[in-house]
N, C-alpha and C positions, 0 to 999 in steps of 0.2 A: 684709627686716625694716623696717617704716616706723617712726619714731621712738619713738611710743607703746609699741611693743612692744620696744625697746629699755628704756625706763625702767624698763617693767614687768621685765624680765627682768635687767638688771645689780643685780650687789648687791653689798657690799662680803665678797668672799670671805677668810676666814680659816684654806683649808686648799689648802696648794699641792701640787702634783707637784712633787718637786725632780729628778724625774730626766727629765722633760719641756724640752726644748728649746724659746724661743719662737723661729719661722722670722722669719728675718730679713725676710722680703718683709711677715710680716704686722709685726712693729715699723717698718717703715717704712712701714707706711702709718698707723699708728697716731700716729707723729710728723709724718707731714703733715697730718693731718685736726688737728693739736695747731696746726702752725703757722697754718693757715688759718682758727684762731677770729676772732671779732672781739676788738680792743682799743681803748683810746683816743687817739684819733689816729692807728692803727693802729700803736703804736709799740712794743708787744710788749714791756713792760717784765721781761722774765724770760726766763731761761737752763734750758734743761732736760741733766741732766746725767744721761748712760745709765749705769747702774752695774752692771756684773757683774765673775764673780770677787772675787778678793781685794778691790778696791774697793767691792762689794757686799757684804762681807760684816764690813767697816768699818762702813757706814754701816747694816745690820741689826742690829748691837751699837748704836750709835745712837740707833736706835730702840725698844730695848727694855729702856730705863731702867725699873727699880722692876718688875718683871715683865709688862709693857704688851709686845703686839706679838709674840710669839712665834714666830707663822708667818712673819714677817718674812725669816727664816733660809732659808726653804724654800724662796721667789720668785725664781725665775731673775734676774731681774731688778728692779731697784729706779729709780725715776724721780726723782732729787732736782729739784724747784723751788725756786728760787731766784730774789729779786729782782735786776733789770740797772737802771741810770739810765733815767729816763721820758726821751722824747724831748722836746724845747722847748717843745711846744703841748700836750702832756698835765701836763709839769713847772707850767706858768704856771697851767691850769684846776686845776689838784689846790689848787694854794693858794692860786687867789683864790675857788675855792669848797667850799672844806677837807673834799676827800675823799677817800679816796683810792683812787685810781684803779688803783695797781697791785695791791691786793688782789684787787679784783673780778678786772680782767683776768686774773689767776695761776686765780681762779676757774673762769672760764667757760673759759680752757685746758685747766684740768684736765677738767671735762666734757664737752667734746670728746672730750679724751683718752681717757674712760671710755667713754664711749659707743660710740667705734671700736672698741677692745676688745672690748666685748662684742658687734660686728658682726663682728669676727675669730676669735671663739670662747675670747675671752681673759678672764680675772677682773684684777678689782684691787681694792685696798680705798687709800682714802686717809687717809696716816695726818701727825696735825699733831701728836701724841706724839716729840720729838726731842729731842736733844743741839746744835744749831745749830752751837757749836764746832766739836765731833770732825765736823762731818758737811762742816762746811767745809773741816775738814784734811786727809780723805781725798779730799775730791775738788778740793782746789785753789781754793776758792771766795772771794773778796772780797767779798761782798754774803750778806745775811742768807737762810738756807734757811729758806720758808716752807711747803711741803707734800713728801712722799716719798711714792710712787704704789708699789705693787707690782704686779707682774704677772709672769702666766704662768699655766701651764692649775691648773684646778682638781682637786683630789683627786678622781679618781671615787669617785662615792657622794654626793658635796658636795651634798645638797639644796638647792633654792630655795627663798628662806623668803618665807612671805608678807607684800605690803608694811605696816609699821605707821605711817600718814600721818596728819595731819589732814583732816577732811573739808574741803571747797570751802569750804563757809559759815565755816568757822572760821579760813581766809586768804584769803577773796578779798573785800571789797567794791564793788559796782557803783554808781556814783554817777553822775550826768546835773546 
C-alpha cells in the first residue's frame, strides 16, 4: 500500500469487534512507526499510554461524556495521548516564537499512528471528546491528555465511506 492509498482507505471507524483481539506483533509495530514521527527538536513531547482491560474501560467512560463516543466501549484497546515537557531547544523556539509545538507534534504522531494501522488492517477513530481528569486518574498521568486513539479491527460489514474533502483550489495556493 503506497501512502495515497492509505489516506484514501483509513477512516475514522466507529464500530468495533470486541471480541477480536489486536496481535501484539501488529501494535508493536504500530507504536514504532508512532515513535519514529518527526518532532521538534526531535524531542517527542508526549507519552502514549496502552489501555486495555479495566484500564480501558476507565478511560472509555471518559470519553463518553453527554452520549459522544459510544463505540469507544467496543475497542480493544484505547491509545491515550498525553503531553511530556518539551526538551530545551523545542521549550526555548515555542516561546520565543509563540507556537506551540507540542500540539503539532502529538498531531503528526497520531498520523503516523493511523496511518500504520490501517497498513496493519486495523481501524481507529481519534477522538478529542474527553474527561482529562478521570482519564489522568486511571492511567496515572501528571500532564494534560490531549487526544485517545481507538483501535482494533472493525465490525465486519463496517463500509468505507466515501471521502468528504475540500477540493485543492479551496486549500492550496501556489504563489512564485
Amino acid at each position: 500500500m503506497d501512502f495515497l492509498e492509505i489516506a484514501l482507505s483509513r477512516q475514522s471507524t466507529r464500530a468495533y469487534d470486541a471480541t477480536r483481539v489486536v496481535e501484539k506483533e501488529k501494535l508493536d509495530k504500530i507504536l514504532e512507526a508512532t515513535r519514529l514521527a518527526p518532532s521538534a527538536c526531535n524531542g517527542q513531547p508526549y507519552h502514549i499510554t496502552v489501555c486495555q482491560g479495566e484500564v480501558k474501560e476507565k478511560v472509555a467512560r471518559a470519553v463518553m461524556g453527554m452520549g459522544k463516543n459510544p463505540f469507544a466501549k467496543d475497542a480493544p484497546i484505547l491509545l491515550v495521548l498525553s503531553e511530556e515537557d518539551y526538551c530545551r531547544s523545542a521549550a526555548v523556539g515555542a516561546k520565543l516564537m509563540k507556537n506551540d509545538y507540542r500540539s503539532i507534534d502529538i498531531g503528526i504522531a497520531v498520523a503516523y499512528l493511523t496511518a500504520e494501522a490501517e497498513t496493519q488492517g486495523l481501524s481507529t477513530c481519534i477522538l478529542g471528546w474527553l474527561d482529562d481528569a478521570k482519564i489522568r486518574e486511571a492511567c496515572g498521568l501528571s500532564h494534560p491528555v490531549r487526544l485517545v486513539v481507538t483501535l482494533g479491527y472493525a465490525m465486519e460489514g463496517d463500509k468505507k465511506r466515501e471521502k468528504k474533502r475540500k477540493s485543492l483550489d479551496e486549500i492550496v495556493t501556489f504563489m512564485e
